[in-house]
C-alpha positions as CSV (number, residue, x, y, z in Angstrom):
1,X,-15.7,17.6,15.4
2,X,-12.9,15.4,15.9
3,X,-11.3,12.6,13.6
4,X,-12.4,10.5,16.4
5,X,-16.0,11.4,16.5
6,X,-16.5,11.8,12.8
7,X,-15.4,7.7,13.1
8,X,-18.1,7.3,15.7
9,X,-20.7,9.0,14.4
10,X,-24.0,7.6,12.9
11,X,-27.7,8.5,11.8
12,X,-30.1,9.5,14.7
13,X,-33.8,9.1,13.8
14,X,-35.4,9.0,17.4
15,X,-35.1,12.3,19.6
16,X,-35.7,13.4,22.8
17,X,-38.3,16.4,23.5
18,X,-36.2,19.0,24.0
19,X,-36.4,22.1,21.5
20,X,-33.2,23.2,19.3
21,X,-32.7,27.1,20.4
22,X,-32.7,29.2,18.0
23,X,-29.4,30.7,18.9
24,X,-27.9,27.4,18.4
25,X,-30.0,26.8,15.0
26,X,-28.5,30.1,13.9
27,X,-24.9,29.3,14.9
28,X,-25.4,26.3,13.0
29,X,-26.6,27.9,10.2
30,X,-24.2,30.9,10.1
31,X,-21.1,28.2,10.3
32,X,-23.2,26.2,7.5
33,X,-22.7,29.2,5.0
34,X,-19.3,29.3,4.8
35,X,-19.3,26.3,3.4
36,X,-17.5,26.1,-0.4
37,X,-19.9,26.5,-2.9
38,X,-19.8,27.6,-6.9
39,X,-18.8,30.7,-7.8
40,X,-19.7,32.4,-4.7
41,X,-23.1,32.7,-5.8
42,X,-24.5,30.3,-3.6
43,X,-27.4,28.7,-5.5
44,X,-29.5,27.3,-2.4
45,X,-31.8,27.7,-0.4
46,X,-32.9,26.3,3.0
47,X,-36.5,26.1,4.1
48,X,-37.1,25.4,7.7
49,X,-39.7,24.0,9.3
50,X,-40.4,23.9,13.5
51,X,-44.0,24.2,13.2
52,X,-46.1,21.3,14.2
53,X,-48.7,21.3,11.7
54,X,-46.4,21.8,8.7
55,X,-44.4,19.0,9.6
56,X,-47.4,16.8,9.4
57,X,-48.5,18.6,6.3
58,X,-45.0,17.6,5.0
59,X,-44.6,14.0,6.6
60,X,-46.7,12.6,3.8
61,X,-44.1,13.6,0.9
62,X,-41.8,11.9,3.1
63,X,-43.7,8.6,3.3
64,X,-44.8,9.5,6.9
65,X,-41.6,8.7,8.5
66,X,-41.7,9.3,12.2
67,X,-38.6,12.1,12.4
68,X,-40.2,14.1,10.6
69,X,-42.6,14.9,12.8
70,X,-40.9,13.9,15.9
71,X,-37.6,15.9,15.2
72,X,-37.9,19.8,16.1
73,X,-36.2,20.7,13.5
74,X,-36.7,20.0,9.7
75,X,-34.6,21.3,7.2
76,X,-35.4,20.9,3.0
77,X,-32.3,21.8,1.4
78,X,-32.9,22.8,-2.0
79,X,-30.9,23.9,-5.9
80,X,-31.9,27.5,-6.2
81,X,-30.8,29.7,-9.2
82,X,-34.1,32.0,-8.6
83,X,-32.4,34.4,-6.0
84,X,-29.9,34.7,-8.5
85,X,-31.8,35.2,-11.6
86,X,-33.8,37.7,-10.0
87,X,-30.8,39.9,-9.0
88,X,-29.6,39.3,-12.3
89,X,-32.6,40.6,-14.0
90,X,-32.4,43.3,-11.4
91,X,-28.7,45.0,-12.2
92,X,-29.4,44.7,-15.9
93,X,-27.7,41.5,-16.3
94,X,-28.7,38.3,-18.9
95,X,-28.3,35.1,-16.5
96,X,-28.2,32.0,-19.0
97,X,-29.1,29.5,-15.6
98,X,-32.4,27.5,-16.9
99,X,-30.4,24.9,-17.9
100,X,-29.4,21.1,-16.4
101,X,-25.5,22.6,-15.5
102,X,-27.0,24.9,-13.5
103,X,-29.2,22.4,-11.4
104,X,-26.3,20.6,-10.8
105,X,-24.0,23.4,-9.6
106,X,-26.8,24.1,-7.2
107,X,-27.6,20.5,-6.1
108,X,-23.8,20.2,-5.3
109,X,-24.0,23.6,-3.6
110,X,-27.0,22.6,-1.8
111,X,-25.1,19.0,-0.7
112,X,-22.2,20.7,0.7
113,X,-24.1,23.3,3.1
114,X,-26.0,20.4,4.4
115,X,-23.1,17.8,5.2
116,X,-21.7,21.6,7.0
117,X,-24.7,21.5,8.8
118,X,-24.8,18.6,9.9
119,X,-21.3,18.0,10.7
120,X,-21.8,21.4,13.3
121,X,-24.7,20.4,14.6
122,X,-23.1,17.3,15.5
123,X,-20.3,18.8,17.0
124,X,-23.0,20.1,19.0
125,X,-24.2,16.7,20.2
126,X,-27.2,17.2,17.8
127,X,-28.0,14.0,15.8
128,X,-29.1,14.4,12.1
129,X,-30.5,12.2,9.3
130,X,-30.8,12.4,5.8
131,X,-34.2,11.8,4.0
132,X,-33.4,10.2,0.4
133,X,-37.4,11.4,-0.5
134,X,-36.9,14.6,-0.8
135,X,-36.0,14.0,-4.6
136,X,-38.6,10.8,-4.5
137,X,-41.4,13.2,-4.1
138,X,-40.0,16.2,-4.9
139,X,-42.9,17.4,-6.6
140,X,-45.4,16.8,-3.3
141,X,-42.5,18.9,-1.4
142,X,-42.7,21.6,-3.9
143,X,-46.1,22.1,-3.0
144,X,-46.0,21.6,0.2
145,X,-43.2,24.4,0.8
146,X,-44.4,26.8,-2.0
147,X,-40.9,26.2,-4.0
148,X,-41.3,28.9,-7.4
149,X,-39.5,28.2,-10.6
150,X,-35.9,27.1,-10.4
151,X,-36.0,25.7,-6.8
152,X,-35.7,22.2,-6.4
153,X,-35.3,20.3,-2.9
154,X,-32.0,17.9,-3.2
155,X,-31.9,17.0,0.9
156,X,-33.7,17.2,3.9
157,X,-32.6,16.7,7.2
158,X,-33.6,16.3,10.8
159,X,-32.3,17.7,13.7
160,X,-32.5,16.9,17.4
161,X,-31.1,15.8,20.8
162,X,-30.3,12.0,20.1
163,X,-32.9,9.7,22.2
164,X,-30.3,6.8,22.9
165,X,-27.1,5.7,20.6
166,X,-28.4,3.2,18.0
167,X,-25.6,0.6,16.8
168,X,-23.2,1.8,13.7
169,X,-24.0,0.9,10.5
170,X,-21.1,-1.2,8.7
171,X,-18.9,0.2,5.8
172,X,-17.1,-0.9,3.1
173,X,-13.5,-0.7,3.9
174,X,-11.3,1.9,2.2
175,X,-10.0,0.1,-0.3
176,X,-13.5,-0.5,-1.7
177,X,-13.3,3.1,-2.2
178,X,-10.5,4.7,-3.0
179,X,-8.6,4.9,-6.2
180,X,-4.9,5.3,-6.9
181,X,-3.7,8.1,-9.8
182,X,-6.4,5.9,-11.9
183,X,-9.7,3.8,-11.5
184,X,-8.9,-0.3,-11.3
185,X,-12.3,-1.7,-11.8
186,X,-13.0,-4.6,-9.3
187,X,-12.4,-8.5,-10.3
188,X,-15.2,-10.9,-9.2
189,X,-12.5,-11.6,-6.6
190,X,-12.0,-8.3,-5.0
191,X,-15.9,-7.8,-4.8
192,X,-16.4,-11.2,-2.8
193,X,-13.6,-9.7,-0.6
194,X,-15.1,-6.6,0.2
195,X,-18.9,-7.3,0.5
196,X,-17.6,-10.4,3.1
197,X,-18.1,-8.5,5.8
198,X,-21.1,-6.9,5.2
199,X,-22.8,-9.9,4.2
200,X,-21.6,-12.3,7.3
201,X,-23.5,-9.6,9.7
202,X,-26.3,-11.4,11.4
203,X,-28.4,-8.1,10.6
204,X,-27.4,-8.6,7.0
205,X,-28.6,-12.6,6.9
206,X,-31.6,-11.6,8.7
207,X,-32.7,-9.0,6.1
208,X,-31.9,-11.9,3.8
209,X,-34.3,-14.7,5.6
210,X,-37.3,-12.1,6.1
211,X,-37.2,-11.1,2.4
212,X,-37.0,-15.0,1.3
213,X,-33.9,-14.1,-0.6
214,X,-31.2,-16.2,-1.9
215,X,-28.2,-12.8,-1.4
216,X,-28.2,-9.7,0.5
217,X,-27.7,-8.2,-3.0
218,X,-31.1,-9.5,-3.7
219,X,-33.1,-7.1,-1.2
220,X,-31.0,-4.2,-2.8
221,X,-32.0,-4.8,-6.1
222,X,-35.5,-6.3,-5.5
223,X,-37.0,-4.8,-2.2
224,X,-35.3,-1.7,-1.2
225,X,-34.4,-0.1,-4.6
226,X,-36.7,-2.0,-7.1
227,X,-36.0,-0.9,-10.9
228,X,-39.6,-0.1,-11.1
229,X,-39.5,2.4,-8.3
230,X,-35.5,3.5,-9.7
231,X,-37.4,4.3,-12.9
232,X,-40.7,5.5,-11.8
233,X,-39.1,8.3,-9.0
234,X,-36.3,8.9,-11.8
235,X,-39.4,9.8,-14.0
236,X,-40.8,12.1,-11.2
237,X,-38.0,14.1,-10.8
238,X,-36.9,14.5,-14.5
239,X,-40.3,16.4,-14.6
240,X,-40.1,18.2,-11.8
241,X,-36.7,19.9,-13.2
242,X,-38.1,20.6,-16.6
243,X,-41.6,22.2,-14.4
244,X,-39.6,24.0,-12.0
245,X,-37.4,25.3,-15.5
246,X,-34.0,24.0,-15.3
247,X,-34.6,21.8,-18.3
248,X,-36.4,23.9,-20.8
C-alpha cells in the first residue's frame, strides 16, 4: 500500500455481498505471518470464522454489531503461549510462560499480525475494522471459540469488499503525537491547540448537543467510555487472564 493510500484510508463497517476467496484470504494470511514478532516464536493465534451461524453465535460477545455478521470474513486474533508450551513440554523443555510478560509479548505479537493483515488486505481494496470487544467480553468469546488455557483474544477484525467510502475520521495532528529525544508533557495551552480542530467539527458539536453535554470531552468520559464500564470490563478481563493461566 502506498504512503498515499495509507493517508486515505479509513474503517469500513458496511460490505458488499461478495465472498473473500480463499486464495486471497490465504495470500493475506501468508504475507500476515511474516510480520515481526518476539522471539520468533510467534505466540498467536488466529481463529477464523466464514460460517453463518457462528457469526451469529459470536455477534452477541460483540454487542451484536452488524459487521459481524454482515462481513464474510471474521478474524479473532488472539495471545497464545499454548502452541508453545505444548512443544515445549514436548522436546523436554521447562517453558516458564504462565506469567503477565508473557501475555503481553503475545498480545503485541498478536497486534502486529493483525495491523499486517489488514494493511494487505487493504492493499487489496478489502476494507477492515477493528472490534475493541474482543477484550470487553473476552470471556463470552472464549467460549464461543473454544479458546484452552493460555489463549486470550486481543483483536478481531472484519473483512470485506467496501459497500461505499464513508467520510475520514479526523486526527490529531502530528505534533500531538510525537515526541523529540524526550517526552514534553502538554501545557493547558498546547491541549486547547490541538483538540481545536476536533472539537469545531460539526460532527463533534452534534455528538455534543445529542448527549446534552457541556464539551466533547464530556461524551468521552461520560457516555462512550464511562469509568464504571472502564472498571467493570477492566475487571472482566483481569479474570479472564488469571482463568485462561497467564496470571497464576
Amino acid at each position: 500500500m502506498s504512503l498515499q493510500q495509507m493517508k486515505k484510508r479509513r474503517s469500513i463497517r458496511q460490505y458488499t455481498g461478495q465472498d473473500i476467496s480463499d486464495s486471497l484470504l490465504n495470500e493475506l494470511l501468508e504475507t500476515a505471518v511474516r510480520a515481526s514478532n518476539t522471539g520468533n516464536m510467534q505466540l498467536y493465534s488466529v481463529v477464523i470464522t466464514r460460517d453463518q451461524a457462528n457469526k451469529v453465535k459470536m455477534a452477541p460477545a460483540h454487542f451484536n454489531q452488524p459487521m459481524v455478521t454482515a462481513a464474510p470474513v471474521v478474524l479473532t486474533c488472539c495471545a497464545d503461549a499454548n502452541r508453545f508450551v505444548k512443544w515445549a513440554e514436548q522436546r523436554n523443555a521447562q517453558p516458564g510462560f504462565n506469567n503477565f510478560q508473557t501475555f503481553i509479548a503475545a498480545m503485541i505479537d498478536a497486534v502486529i499480525f493483525a495491523q499486517a493483515f489488514c494493511t494487505a488486505a487493504e492493499e487489496k481494496g478489502l476494507g477492515i475494522c477493528y472490534l475493541g470487544t474482543a477484550t470487553y467480553n473476552a470471556d463470552k468469546i472464549i467460549e464461543a471459540l473454544s479458546l484452552p488455557q493460555l489463549v486470550v483474544p486481543v483483536a478481531t477484525i472484519t473483512a470485506g469488499w467496501p459497500a461505499g467510502t464513508p467520510e475520514q475520521p479526523e486526527r490529531l495532528p502530528l505534533e500531538a503525537i510525537i515526541h523529540h529525544e524526550s517526552y514534553t508533557d502538554y501545557t493547558s495551552g498546547a491541549i486547547n491547540a490541538l483538540y481545536k480542530e476536533k472539537e469545531e467539527l460539526s460532527a463533534n458539536k452534534q455528538y455534543v448537543k445529542e448527549n446534552n453535554k457541556e464539551t466533547l470531552a464530556q461524551v468521552f468520559t461520560d457516555v462512550r467510555y464511562a469509568r464504571s464500564n472502564n472498571e467493570y470490563f477492566s475487571e472482566v478481563y483481569l479474570g479472564v487472564l488469571k482463568a485462561q493461566g497467564f496470571m497464576d
